[in-house]
C-alpha positions in Angstrom: -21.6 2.3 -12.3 -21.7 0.1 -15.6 -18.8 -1.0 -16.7 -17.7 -0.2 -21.0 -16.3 -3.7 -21.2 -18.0 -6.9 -22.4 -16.1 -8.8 -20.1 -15.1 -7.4 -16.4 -11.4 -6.6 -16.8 -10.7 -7.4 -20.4 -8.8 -4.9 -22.9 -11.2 -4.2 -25.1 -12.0 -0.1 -25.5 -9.2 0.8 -23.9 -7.6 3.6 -25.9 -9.7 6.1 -27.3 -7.2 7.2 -29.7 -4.2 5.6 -30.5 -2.1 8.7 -31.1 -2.5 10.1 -27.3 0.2 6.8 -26.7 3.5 7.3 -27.4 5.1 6.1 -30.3 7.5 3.2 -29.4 11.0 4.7 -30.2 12.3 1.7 -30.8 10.8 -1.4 -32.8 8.8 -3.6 -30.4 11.8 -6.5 -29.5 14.2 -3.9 -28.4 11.9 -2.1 -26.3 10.8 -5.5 -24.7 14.7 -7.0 -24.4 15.2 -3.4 -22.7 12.4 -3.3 -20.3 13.2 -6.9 -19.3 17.1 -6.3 -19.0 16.0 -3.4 -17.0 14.0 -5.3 -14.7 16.2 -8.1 -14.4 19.2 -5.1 -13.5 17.0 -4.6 -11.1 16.2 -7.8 -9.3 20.8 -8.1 -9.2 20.9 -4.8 -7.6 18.6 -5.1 -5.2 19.0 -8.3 -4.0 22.0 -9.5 -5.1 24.7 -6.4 -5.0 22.0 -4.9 -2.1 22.3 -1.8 -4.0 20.3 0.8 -2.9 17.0 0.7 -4.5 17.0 3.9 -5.4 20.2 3.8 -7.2 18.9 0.8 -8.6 16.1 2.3 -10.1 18.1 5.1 -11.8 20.1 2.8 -13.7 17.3 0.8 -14.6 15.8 3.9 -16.1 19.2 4.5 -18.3 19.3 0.8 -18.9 16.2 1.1 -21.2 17.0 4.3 -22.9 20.4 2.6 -23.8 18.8 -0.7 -25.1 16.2 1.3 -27.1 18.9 3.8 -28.8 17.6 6.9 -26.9 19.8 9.8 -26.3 20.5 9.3 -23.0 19.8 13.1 -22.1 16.1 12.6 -23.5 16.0 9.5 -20.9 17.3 12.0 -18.0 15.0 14.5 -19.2 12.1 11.7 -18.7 13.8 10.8 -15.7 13.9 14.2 -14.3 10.3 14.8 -14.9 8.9 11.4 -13.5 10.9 12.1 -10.4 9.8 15.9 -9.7 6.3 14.5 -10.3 5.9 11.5 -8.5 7.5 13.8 -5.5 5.2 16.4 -5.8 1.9 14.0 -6.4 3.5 11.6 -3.8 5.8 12.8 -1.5 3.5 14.9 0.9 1.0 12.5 0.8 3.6 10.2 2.4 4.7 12.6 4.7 1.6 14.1 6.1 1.1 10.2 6.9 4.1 9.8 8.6 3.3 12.8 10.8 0.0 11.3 11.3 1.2 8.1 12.1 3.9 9.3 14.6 1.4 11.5 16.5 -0.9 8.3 16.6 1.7 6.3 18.2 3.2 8.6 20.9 0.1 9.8 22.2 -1.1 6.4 23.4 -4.1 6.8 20.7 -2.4 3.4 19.0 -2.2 1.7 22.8 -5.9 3.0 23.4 -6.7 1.0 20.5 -5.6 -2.0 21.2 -6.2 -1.9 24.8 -10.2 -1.0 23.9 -10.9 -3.6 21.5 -8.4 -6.6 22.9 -10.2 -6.2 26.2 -13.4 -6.9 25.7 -12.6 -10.3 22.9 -13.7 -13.2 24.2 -10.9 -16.0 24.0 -12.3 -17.5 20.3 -12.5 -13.6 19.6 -9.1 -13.0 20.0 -7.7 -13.4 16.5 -11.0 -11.1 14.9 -9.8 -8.2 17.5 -6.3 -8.7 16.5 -7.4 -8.6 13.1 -9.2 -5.7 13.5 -6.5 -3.7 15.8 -3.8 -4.5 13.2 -6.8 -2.9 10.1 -7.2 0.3 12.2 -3.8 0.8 13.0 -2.6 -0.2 10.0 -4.8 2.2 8.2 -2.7 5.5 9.4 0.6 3.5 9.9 3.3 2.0 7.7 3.6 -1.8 7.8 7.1 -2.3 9.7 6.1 0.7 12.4 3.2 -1.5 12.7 4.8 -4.7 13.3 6.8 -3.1 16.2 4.2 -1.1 17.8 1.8 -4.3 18.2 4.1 -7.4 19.0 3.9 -6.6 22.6 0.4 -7.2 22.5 0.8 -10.0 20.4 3.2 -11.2 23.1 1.0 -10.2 25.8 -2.7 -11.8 24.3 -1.0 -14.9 23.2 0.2 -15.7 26.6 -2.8 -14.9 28.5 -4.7 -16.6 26.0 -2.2 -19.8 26.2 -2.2 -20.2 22.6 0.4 -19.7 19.4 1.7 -16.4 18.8 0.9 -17.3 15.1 -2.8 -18.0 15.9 -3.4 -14.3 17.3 -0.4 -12.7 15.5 -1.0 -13.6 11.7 -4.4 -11.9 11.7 -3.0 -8.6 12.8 -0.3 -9.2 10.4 -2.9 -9.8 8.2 -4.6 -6.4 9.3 -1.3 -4.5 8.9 -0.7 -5.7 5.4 -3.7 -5.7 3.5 -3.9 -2.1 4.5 -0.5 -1.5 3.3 -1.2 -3.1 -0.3 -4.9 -1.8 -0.9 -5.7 1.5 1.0 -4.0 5.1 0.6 -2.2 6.8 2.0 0.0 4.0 2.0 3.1 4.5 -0.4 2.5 1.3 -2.6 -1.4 2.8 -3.5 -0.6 6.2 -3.8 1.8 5.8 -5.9 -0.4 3.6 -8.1 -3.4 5.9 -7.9 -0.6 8.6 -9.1 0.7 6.7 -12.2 -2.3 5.1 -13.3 -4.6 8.3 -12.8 -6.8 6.9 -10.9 -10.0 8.8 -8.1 -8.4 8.4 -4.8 -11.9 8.7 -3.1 -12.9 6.0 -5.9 -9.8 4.1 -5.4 -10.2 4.5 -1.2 -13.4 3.2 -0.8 -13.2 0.1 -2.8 -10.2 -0.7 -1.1 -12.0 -1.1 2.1 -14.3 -3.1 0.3 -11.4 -5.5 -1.0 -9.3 -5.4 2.1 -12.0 -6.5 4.9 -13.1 -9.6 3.5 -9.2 -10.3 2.4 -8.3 -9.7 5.8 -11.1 -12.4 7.4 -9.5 -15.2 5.3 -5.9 -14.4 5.5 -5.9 -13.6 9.1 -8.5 -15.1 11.4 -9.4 -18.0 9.1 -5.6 -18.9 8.0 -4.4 -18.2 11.5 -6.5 -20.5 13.0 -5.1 -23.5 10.5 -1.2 -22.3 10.7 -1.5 -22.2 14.3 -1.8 -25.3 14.2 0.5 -26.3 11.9 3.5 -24.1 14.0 3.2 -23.4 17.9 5.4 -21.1 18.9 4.4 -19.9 22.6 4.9 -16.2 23.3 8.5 -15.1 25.0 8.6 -13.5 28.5 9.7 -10.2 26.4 7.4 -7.3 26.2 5.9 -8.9 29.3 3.4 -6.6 31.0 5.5 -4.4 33.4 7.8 -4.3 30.1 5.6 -2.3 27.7 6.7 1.3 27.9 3.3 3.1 27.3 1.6 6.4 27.8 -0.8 6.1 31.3 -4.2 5.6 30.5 -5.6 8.8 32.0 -2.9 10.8 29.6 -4.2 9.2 26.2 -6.8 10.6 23.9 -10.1 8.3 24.3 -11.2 5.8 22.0 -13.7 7.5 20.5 -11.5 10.4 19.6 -8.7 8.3 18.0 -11.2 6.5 16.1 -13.0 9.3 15.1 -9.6 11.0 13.9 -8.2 8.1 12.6 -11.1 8.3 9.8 -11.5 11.9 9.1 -9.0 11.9 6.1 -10.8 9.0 5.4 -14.2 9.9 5.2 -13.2 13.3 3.7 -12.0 11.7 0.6 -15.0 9.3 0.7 -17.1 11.9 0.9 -15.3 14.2 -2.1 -16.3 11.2 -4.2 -19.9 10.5 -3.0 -20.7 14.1 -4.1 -19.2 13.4 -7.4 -21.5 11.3 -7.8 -24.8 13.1 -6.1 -24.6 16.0 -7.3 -25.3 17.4 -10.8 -23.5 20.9 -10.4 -20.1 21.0 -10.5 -20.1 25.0 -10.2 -22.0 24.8 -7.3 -20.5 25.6 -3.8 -21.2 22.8 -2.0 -19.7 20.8 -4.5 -16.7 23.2 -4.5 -16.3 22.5 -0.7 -16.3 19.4 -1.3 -13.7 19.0 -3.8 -11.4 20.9 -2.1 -11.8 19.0 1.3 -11.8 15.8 0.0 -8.6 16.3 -2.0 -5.9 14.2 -0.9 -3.5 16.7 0.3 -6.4 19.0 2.3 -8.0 15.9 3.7 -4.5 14.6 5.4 -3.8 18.0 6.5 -6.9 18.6 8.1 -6.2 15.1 9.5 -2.6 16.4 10.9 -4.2 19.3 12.3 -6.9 17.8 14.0 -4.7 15.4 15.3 -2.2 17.5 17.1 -4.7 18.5 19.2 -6.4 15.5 19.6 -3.3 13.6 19.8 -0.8 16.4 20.8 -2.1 19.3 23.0 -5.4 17.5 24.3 -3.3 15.2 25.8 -0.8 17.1 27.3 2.3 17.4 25.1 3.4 21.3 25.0 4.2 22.9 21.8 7.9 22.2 22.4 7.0 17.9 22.7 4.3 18.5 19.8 7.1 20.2 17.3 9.5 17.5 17.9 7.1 14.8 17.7 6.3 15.6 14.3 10.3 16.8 13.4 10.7 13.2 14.5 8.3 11.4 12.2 10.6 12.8 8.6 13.8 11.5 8.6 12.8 7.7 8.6 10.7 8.6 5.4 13.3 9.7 3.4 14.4 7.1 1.8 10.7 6.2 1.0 10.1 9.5 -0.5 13.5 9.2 -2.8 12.5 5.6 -3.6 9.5 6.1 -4.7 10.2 8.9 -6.4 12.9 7.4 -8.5 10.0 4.7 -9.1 7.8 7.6 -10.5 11.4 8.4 -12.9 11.3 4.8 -13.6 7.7 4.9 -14.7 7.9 8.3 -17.1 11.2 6.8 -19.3 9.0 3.4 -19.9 5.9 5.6 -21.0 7.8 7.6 -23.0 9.7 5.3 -24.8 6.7 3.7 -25.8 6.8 -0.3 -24.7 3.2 0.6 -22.9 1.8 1.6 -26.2 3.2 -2.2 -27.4 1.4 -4.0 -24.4 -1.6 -2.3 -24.6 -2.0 -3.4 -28.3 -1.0 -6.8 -27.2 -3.6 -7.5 -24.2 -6.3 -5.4 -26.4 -5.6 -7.7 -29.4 -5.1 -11.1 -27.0 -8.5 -10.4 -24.8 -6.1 -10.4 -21.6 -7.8 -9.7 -18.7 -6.2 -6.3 -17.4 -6.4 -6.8 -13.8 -5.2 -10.5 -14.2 -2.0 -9.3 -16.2 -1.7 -5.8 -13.7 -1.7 -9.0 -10.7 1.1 -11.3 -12.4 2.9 -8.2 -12.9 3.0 -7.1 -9.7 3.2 -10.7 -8.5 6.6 -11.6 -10.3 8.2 -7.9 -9.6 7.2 -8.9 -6.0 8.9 -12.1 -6.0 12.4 -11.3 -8.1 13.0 -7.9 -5.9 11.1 -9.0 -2.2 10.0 -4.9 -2.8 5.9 -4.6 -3.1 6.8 -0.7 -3.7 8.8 -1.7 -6.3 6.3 -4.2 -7.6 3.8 -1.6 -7.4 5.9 1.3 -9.5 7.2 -1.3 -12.1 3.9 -3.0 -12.7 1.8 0.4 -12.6 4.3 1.7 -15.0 3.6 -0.9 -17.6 -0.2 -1.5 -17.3 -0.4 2.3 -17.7 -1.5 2.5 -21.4 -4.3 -0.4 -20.8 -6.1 1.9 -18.3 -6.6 4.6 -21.0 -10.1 5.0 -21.6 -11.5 2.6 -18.8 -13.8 4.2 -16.6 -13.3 5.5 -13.3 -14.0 2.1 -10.9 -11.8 0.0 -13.5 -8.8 2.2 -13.4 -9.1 1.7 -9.9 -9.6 -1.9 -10.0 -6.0 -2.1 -11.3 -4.6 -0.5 -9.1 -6.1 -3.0 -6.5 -4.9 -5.8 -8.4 -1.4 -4.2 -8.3 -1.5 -3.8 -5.0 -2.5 -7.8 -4.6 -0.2 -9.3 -6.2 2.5 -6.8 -4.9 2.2 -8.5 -1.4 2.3 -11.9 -2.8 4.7 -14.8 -1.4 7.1 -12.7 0.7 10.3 -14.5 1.2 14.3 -14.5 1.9 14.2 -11.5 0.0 12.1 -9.3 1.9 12.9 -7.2 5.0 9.3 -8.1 6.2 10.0 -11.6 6.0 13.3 -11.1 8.5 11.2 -8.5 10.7 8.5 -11.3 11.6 11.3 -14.0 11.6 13.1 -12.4 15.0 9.9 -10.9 15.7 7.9 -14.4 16.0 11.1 -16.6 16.9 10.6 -19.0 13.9 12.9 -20.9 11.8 13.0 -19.9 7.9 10.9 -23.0 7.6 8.3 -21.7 9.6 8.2 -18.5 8.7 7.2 -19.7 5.2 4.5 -21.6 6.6 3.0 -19.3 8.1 4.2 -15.2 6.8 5.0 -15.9 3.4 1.6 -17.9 3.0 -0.2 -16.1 4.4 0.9 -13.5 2.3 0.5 -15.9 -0.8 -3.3 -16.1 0.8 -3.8 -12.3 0.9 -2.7 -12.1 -2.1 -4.7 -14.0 -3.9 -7.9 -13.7 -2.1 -7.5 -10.3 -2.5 -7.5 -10.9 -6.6 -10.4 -12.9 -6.1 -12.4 -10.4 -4.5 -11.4 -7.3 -6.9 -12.3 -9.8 -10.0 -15.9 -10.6 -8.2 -15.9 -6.4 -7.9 -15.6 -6.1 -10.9 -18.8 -7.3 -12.0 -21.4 -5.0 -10.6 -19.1 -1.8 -11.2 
């Protein structure tokens, strides 16, 4: 694909006419002082007050519709509608995942995993497999179940291997998060994908593209230098008549966790490769096709497939099966209801018109979009320790640059955004607490080596979407 711009990223043929933007409803310095005052609101309810963020996010909404003279019953209106259709885009993406991702883990097909590629690393091959294991587990999975279904094998290779848990554990870490920042069905991308209108098959696959050379420097390559810098030898817990896991001869096999771990995947992939193949869009095949590789059929069929994979071909009755995936919901809902709020958020900023002021301002200053989308998402990240929240906020206001940028650039941003939305994670962050106790480290060292290695994902993973951006 070729991109429209003369420079990769910059503004420049961005709208293709201004009156599809809103009109600003207020004159540009009051939408500005409201969208700030609103974040800001933000940041002191969330981190300050430890307001819910979802709460948070509603009166951040009504914050800008009172700063920019709305009627606040327009701004609920906007509200309203944002929420219903962020849910509706969103919502069973994010559960079908969870289903997914609970099925994964109780059927030993995350154990098999580990136990497959772990066991035949050499000992300098330790931190790739951990890399690796934390990618593909990571790719179904959402970052904090990740975190506590692979520190026993963190644990367990880091002793056996005699080295720091930060040398073998970081790279997994590393695994886990990039997936969570870059690749749907995670919440941050989808969610991004939603507001921005980008191709999810697009969006998917260059991704992939970003993530495994972002995860190689911040996890093997950094982990081998902040191992050094912090040794912290693994504790006796989770030792290995500790781990409660499935029997081997009861899990699904390798090659069928692998192979259903990647058939959303490569549905999606495929939707888009026959977008791009094929010149009939009437045709059947290409019919099939779309309707296969849309989001919501493709994690179905990947739900499906996987309760028999995961479920009944392993021996779970229909009775274990149903409550397996009853169980997977209720620790979503507050995802689904923050995110949703996110997509209210994002609808009463669009519609009152402070996009339609940025866009005219990067457009007229030759701002690169995916730099600004990053430092967005970057300083969301750091004020409110939330890279969902970083992710909704920054999408929301880069929305009016991506009008009229072809397909691979639209996704581009929401790469960026997803970037800088795991950058620095600090005091602020649950994740930064989780691999505290996790790891055993003092804040000190958990800046060290989490938050920069974050702070290396984060920017590495810029880099690489900047040199994408060049031959697409």
């Amino acid at each position: 694909m070729s991109s429209a711009l003369s420079a990769p990223g910059l503004v420049p043929a961005l709208v293709t006419a201004a009156e599809e933007l809103p009109e600003p409803v207020a004159p540009g310095w009051q939408l500005l002082t409201g969208t700030l005052v609103a974040i800001a609101l933000l940041v002191l309810l969330i981190t300050v007050l430890k307001l819910n963020p979802f709460l948070a996010l509603i009166l951040g909404a009504l914050t800008v519709g009172i700063i920019a003279g709305e009627n606040l019953l327009t701004v609920l209106d906007s509200f309203s509608a944002g929420f219903g259709d962020t849910a509706a885009g969103v919502g069973v993406l994010i559960a079908l995942g969870a289903m997914f991702a609970k099925l994964l883990a109780d059927s030993g097909g995350a154990d098999q995993v580990v136990d497959t590629i772990v066991g035949r690393a050499s000992g300098r091959g330790l931190p790739w497999a951990m890399a690796a294991v934390g990618a593909i587990i990571g790719l179904p999975m959402f970052f904090e179940i990740g975190v506590v279904l692979l520190m026993p094998v963190i644990y367990l290779v880091a002793r056996r291997a005699q080295v720091s848990l930060v040398t073998v554990g970081l790279p997994a870490l590393a695994g886990l998060s990039a997936m969570h920042g870059f690749v749907p069905p995670h919440p941050g991308p989808v969610t991004a994908i939603d507001l921005v209108g980008a191709d999810l098959g697009v969006t998917l696959g260059l991704g992939l593209l970003v993530a495994v050379p972002t995860i190689v420097v911040a996890g093997p390559l950094y982990g081998a230098i902040a191992g050094r810098w912090v040794h912290v030898p693994a504790p006796d817990t989770f030792g290995d008549d500790d781990r409660d896991e499935r029997p081997v001869d009861q899990r699904p096999s390798f090659g069928a966790t692998i192979g259903t771990i990647l058939l959303p995947v490569v549905l999606m992939l495929a939707k888009s490769v026959a977008d791009i193949v094929i010149d009939d869009d009437g045709s059947v095949v290409q019919q099939t096709f779309d309707v296969i590789g849309e989001p919501f059929v493709a994690l179905l069929i990947g739900v499906l497939v996987a309760m028999w994979t995961f479920g009944l071909g392993v021996g779970m009755d229909r009775s274990k099966l149903s409550d397996t995936i009853t169980a997977s919901l209720p620790p979503i809902a507050g995802i689904l209801l923050i995110v949703s709020a996110g997509g209210g958020f994002k609808q009463v900023l669009v519609d009152s018109g402070v996009g339609t002021l940025l866009a005219d301002w990067a457009r007229d200053a030759d701002i690169s979009v995916l730099l600004l989308s990053w430092s967005l998402a970057v300083l969301i990240r750091l004020a409110t320790g939330s890279a969902t929240i970083a992710t909704i906020t920054a999408s929301s206001l880069v929305l009016d640059l991506v009008s009229g940028l072809p397909t691979a650039e639209v996704s581009l941003v929401v790469l960026a955004v997803g970037a800088g939305s795991v950058f620095f994670s600090h005091v602020n962050d649950a994740g930064f607490w989780l691999v505290n106790q996790y790891f055993r480290l003092t804040v000190g060292q958990t800046i060290k080596t989490w938050s920069l290695m974050e702070t290396v994902l984060s920017v590495s993973g810029l880099v690489f979407v900047l040199l994408l951006s060049l031959i697409v």
